[in-house]
FIDOSE-347143 format. One record per atom (N, C-alpha, C): x, y, z. Coordinates in steps of 0.2 Angstrom, whole numbers, plus 5000, padded with zeros to 4 digits. Last residue first. Layout:
# FIDOSE-347143
XYZ ...
***
This chain:
# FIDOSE-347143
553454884817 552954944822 552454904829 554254834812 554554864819 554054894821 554354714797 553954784801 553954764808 555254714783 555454694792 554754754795 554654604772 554754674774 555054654781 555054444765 554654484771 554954544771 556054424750 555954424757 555254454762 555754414736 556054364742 555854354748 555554544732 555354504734 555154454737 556754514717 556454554722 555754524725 557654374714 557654424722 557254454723 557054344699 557154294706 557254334713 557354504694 556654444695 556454414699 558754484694 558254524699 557754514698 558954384685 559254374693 558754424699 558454404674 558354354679 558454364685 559454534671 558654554673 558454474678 560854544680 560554524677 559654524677 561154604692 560854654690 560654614682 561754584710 561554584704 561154614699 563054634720 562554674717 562254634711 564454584719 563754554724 563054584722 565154644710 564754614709 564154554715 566054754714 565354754716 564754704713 567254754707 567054764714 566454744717 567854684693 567254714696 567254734703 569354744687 569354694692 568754744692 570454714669 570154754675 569654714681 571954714663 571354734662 570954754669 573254714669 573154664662 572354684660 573254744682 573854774675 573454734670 571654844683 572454784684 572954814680 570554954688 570954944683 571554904686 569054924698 569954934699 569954914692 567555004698 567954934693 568754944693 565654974700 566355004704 566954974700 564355004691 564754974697 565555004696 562655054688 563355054691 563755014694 561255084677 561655034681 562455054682 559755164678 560555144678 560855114679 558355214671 558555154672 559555174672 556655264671 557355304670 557655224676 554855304664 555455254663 556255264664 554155384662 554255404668 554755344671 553855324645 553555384649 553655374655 553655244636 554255224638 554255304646 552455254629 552655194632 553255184637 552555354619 552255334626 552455314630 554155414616 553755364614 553355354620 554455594617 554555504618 553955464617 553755704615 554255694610 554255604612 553355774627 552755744623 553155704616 553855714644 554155714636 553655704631 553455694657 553155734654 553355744647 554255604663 553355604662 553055624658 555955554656 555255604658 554555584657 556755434654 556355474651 555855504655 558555394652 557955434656 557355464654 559755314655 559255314650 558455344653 561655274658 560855264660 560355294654 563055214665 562755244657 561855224661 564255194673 563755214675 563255224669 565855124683 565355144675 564755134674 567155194692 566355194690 566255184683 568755154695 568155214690 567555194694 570255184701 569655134702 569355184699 571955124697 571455184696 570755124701 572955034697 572855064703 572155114704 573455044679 573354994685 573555034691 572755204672 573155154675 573155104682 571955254657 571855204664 572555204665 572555424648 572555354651 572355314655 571655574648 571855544652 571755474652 571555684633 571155624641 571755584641 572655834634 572455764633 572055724638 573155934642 572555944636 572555874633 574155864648 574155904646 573955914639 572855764656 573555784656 573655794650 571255744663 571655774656 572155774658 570755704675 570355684669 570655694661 571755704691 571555724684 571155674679 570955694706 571055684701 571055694694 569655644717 570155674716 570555644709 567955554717 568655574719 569255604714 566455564722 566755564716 567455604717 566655494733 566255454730 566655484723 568255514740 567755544739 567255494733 569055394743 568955424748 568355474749 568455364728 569055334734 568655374739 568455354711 567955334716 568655304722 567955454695 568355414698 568255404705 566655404685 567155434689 567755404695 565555364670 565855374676 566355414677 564955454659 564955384658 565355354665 564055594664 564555564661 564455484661 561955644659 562655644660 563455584659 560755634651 561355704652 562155694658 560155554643 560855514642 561255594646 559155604635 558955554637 559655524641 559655724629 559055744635 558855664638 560755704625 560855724632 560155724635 560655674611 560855614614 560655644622 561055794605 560455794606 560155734611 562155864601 562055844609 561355824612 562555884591 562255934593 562055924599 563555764588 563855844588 563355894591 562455654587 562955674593 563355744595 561755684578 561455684586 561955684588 562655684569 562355724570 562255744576 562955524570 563455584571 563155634570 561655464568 562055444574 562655534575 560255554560 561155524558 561355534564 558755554564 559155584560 559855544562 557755554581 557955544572 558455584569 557455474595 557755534589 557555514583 556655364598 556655434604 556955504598 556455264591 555955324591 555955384594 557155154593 556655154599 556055204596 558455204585 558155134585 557255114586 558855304592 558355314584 558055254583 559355284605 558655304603 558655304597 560255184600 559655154603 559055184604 561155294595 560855214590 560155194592 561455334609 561155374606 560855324598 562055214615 561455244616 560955284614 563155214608 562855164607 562155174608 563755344607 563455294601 563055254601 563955344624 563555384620 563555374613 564655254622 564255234630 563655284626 566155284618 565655224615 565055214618 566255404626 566155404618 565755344614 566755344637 566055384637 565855404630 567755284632 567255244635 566955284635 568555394629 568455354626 568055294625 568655464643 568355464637 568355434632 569755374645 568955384650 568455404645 570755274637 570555334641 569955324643 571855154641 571355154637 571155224640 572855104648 573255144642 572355174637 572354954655 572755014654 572955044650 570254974654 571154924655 571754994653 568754954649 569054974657 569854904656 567854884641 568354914637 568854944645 567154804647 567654784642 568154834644 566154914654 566554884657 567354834653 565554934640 565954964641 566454954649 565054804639 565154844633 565754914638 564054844650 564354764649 564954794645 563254964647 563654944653 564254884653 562554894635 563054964634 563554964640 561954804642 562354774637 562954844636 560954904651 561354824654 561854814648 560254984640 560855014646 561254954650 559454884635 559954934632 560554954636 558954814645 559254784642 559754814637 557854934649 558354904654 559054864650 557254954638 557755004641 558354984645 556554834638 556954844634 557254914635 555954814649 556654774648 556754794641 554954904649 555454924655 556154884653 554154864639 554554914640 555054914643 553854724644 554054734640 554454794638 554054724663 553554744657 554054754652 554754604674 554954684670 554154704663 554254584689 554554554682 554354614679 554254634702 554454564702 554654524696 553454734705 553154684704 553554624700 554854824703 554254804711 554154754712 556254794696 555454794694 555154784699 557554904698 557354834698 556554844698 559154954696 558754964694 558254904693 560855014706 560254964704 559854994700 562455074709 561655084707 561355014703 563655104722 563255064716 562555094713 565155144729 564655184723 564155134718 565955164742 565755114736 565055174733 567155244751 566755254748 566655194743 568355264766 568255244758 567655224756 568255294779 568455344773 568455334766 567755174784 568455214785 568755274780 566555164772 567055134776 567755164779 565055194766 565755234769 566255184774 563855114754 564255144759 564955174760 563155214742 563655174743 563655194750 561855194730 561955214736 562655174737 560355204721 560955234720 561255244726 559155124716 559455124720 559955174717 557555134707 558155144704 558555174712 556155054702 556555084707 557155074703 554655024691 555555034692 555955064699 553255004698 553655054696 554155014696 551654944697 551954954690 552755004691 551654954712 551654894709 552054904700 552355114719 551755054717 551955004714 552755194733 553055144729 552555104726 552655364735 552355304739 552655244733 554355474738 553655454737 553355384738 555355524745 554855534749 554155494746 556655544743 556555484743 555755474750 557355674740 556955684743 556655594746 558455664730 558455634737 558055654741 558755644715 558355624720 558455594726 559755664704 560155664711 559555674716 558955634692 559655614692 559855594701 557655554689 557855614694 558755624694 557055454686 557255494681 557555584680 556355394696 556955364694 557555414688 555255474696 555955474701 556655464701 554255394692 554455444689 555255484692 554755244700 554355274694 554655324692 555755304715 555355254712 554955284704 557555304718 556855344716 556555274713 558455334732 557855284731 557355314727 560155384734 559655394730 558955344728 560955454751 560555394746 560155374741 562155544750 561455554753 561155484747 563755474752 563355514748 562555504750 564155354756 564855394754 564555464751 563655334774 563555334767 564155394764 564455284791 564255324785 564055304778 564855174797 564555224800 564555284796 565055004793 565055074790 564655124792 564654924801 565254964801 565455014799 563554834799 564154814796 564954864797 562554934802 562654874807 563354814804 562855044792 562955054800 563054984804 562254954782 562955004781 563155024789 560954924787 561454874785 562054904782 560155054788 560255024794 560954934793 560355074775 560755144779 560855094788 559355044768 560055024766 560555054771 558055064776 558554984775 559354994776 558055204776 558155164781 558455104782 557855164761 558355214761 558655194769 556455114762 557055074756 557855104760 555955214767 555855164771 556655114768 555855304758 556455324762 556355274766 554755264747 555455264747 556155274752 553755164756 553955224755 554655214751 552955034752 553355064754 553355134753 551955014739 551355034748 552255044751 552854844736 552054904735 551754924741 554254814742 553554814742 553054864739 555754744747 555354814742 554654764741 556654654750 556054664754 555754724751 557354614740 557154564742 556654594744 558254784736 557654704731 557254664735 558654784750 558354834748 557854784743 559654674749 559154674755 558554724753 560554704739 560054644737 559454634742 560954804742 560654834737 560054754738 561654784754 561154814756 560654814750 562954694748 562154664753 561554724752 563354794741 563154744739 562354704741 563854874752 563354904748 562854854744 564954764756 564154814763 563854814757 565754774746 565354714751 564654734752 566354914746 565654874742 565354824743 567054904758 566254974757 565754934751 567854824756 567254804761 566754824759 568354874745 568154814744 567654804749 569055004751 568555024747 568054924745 569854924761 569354974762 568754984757 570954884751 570654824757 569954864760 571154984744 570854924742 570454864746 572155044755 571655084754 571055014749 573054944757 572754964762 572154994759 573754944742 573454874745 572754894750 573355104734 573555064739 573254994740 572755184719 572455164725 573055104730 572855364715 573255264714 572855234721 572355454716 572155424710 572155354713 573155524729 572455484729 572155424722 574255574720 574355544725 573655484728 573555684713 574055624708 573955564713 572755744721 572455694718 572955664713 573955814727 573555774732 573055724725 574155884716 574555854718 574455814723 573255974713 573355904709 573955874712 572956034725 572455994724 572655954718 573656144730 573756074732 573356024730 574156294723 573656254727 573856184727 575156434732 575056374726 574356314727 575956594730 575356544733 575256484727 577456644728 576956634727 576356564731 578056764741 578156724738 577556664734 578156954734 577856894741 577856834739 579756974733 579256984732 578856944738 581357084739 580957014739 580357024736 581757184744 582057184734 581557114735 581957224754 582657174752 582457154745 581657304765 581957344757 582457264756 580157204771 580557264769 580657284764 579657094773 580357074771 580757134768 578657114782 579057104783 579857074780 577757124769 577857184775 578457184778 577156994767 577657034764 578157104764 576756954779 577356914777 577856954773 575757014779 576057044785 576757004782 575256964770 575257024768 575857024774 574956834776 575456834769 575656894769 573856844785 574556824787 575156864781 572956904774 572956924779 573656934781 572756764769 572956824764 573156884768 572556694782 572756684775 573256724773 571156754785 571656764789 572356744787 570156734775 570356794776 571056794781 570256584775 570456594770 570756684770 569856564787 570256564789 570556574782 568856694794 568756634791 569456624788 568356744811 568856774805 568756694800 567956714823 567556774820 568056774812 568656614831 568556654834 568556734826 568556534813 568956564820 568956594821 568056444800 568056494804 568356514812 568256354786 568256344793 568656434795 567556284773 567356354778 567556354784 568856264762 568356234768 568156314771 569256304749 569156244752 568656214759 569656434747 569056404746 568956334746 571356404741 570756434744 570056414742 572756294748 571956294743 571456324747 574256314747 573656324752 573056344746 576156304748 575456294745 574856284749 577256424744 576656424749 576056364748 578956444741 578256444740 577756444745 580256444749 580156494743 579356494739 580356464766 580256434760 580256504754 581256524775 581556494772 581356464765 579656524784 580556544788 580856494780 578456484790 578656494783 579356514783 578756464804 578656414799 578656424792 578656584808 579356544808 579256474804 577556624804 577856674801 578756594802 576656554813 576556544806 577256584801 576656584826 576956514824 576956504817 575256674827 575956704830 576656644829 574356594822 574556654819 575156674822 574156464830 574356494822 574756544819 573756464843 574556484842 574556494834 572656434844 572856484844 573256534842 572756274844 572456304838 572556394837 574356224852 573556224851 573556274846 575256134843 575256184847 574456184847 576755984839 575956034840 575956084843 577855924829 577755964833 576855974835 577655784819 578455814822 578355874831 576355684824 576655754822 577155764826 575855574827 576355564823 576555624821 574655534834 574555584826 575055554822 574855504846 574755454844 574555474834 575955614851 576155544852 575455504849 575555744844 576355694843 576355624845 574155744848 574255754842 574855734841 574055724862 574055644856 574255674850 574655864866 575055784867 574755734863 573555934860 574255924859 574755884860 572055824858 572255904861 573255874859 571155734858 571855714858 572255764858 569755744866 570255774861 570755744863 568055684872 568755664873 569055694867 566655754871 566955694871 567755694871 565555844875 565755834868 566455784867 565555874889 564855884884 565055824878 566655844892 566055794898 565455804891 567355904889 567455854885 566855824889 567256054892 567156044886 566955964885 567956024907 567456024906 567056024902 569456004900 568955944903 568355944904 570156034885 569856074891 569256004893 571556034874 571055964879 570656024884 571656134862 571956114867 571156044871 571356104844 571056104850 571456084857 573056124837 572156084835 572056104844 574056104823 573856154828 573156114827 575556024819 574656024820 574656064823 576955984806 576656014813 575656034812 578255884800 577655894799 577255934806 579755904790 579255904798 578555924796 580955874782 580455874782 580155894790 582555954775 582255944782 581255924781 582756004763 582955944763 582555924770 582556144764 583156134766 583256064766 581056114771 581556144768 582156124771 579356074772 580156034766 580656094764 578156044780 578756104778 579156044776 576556074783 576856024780 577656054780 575256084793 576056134791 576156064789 573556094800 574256044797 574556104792 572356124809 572856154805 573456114804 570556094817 571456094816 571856104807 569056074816 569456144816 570156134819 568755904822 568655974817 569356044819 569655734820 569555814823 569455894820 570355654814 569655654815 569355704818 571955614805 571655644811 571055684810 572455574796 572155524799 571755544806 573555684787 573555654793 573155604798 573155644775 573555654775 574055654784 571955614771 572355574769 572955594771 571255734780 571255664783 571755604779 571355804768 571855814778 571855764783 570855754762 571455784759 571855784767 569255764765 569755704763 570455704763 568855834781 569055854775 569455804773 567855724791 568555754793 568655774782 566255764797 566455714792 567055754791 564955754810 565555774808 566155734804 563355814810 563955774813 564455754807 562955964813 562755924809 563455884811 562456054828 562856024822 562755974820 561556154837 561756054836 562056084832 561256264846 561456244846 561956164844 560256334827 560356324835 560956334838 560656164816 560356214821 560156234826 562156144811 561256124809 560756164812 563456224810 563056224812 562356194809 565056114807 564556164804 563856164808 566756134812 566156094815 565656144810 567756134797 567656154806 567156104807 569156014792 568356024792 568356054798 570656054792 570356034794 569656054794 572056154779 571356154786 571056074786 573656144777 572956114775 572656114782 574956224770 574556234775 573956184774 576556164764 575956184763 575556164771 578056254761 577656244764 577056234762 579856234753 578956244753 578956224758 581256254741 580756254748 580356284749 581456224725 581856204731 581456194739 580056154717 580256214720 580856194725 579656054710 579756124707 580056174709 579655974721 579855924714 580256014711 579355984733 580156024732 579956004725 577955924737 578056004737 578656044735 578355794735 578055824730 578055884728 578855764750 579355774743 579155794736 577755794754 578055834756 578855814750 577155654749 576755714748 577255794752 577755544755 577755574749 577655654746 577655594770 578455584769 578355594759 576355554770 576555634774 577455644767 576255414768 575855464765 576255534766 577055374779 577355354771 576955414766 576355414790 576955424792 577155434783 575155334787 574955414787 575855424785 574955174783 575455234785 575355294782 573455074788 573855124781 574355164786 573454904791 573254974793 573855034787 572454774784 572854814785 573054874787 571154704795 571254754789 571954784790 
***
């Protein structure tokens, strides 16, 4: 796998910081450690922005970007190396690897901030730093109060010169211009992630059984993202069964699996930082009941239908526009509504079977970085984007409005879809989802039982 240049990465995104302003600096924290409990911690996932940007896996460090004067350097403040520390908690690149194997112009340990911070802002005319970003905390202080804190003492310090304090900026559309596009390197990541995810979904189908649990499903897909390399999901993994299904963000993945249910997968792996994002929706018992296929065949065709329409120049909304017509058509069609397509739509009635979007965008973050609008306009595809397109159809148990029949029925379908220059590229077709096809696989296989 090709390996990405942090070094090209840095060198952009520090020419980004002059576009408006002759000379900046931007601060960007690293994820702390967060307490699970007690003494454990929940194990430890590096903030996307600091890691696109340094590559560096270690909690509670501090990245200075500086662009003055035409001069770039990049500097880290991060945990000194203490040996008896690493016998519990493993080996730090502490200050020497932060230059020799990071690639930082400078390091100092993490202490030094505060008393390092004033020279470093030395010169610029902005500041950019995103509050409320991350809870990361030191020796007692959070580092957003330490911040505004520093700044004051900054302004303190410029006296009778008539200066103001210079203004704070945030970083966050500037780092999602830059994430939107996706790289050769980063594509050859995100491709795997969907690889993995692919299989898992098909191994999940094959071996689903009545009398499963759903987290046993979850166990699967989690022990085939791990055994393939993927040492993370991009997101808690969504296994609803039956009424479940029609959970949007069910992660309890606790209930028993019956013969008469729809499951509904929702799960990507993590590869190196890069995230796949699919969803299934499949029959227990192996064939779909008349009802279930025709929800199902609704949502699959509006999905088909709007993957089309994924090419450049075309907006996001404008897919979620068709994704919601057609759907909304589907309930008058079915019984779910009544009255004039453009109505239901102005009044938003479409939403209690359809509440959410038609996709997103999909990198580093499952729902990744990036603008949706430039200026007060949707936003055109362009070759490099990766989306999601996700359209679903959910009917509650308890809807005394919906048609029986269709009652604790919720069905979605996703996949993953780089825009080309010339239209556009599936990711995730290892995942099948034609109704035959999942038919034919669920099933298939033997459960795997360890006990």
């Amino acid at each position: 796998m090709r390996p990405i240049s942090f070094t090209a990465r840095r060198q952009h995104f520090m020419s980004q910081l002059t576009k408006n302003h002759e000379n900046a600096v931007a601060i960007i924290p690293a994820h702390p450690e967060l307490i699970r409990n007690n003494d454990v911690n929940f194990k430890f996932r590096q903030d996307s922005n600091f890691f696109y940007l340094t590559g560096f896996d270690e909690p509670d460090a501090i990245a200075v970007f500086r662009n003055i004067k035409g001069k770039k350097e990049f500097v880290l403040f991060v945990r000194p190396r203490n040996f008896e520390k690493e016998i519990w908690t493993g080996y730090l690149q502490g200050v020497e690897g932060a230059v020799s194997k990071i690639g930082a112009d400078r390091a100092y340990p993490l202490d030094d901030f505060e008393k390092k911070i004033f020279e470093l802002l030395s010169g610029a005319d902005c500041v950019f730093y995103s509050f409320h970003k991350t809870l990361n905390k030191h020796e007692g202080e959070y580092l957003d109060n330490k911040i505004i804190r520093l700044f004051e003492l900054h302004r303190q310090s410029l006296g009778r010169t008539g200066r103001s304090q210079m203004p704070i900026l945030d970083t966050h559309e500037i780092l999602g211009e830059m994430r939107l596009f996706k790289s050769p390197e980063e594509l050859d990541r995100i491709r795997y992630a969907t690889q993995v995810s692919g299989k898992a979904h098909c191994e999940a189908m094959a071996r689903v059984r009545p009398g499963l649990y759903e987290y046993q499903l979850e166990a699967l897909l989690e022990f085939i993202f791990q055994n393939a390399g993927c040492r993370r999901h991009g997101y808690p993994s969504i296994v609803g069964s039956g009424p479940n299904a029609t959970i949007l963000h069910h992660v309890e993945n606790n209930r028993k699996i019956v013969e008469s249910d729809l499951v509904l997968i929702d799960a990507g792996a993590e590869y190196d930082y890069y995230s796949a994002d699919i969803t299934r929706t499949f029959p227990v018992q192996g064939k779909m009941t008349v009802s279930q296929k025709e929800i199902y065949d609704i949502v699959l065709q509006v999905q088909k239908e709007c993957i089309r329409l994924v090419k450049p120049g075309v907006t996001f909304a404008s897919i979620h526009q068709f994704a919601i017509k057609s759907l909304t058509q589907a309930m008058v069609t079915l019984g779910f509504l009544a009255g004039s397509i453009e109505q239901l739509i102005e009044t938003l009635a479409y939403k209690k079977y359809y509440p959410h979007g038609t996709g997103h965008y999909l990198g580093l973050d499952v729902h990744d970085a990036g603008l949706y609008q430039v200026k007060g306009e949707p936003r055109k595809l362009e070759p490099g984007m990766i989306v999601t397109i996700e359209p679903g159809f959910y009917v509650l148990a308890n809807d005394p409005s919906a048609p029986q029949k269709y009652l604790s029925l919720g069905v979605r379908i996703e996949d993953d879809v780089l825009v080309t220059l010339d239209g556009n590229e599936v990711l995730t077709t290892q995942a099948p989802k034609e109704i035959a096809e999942l038919e034919a696989l669920v099933g298939s296989k033997p459960w795997l039982d360890l006990s």
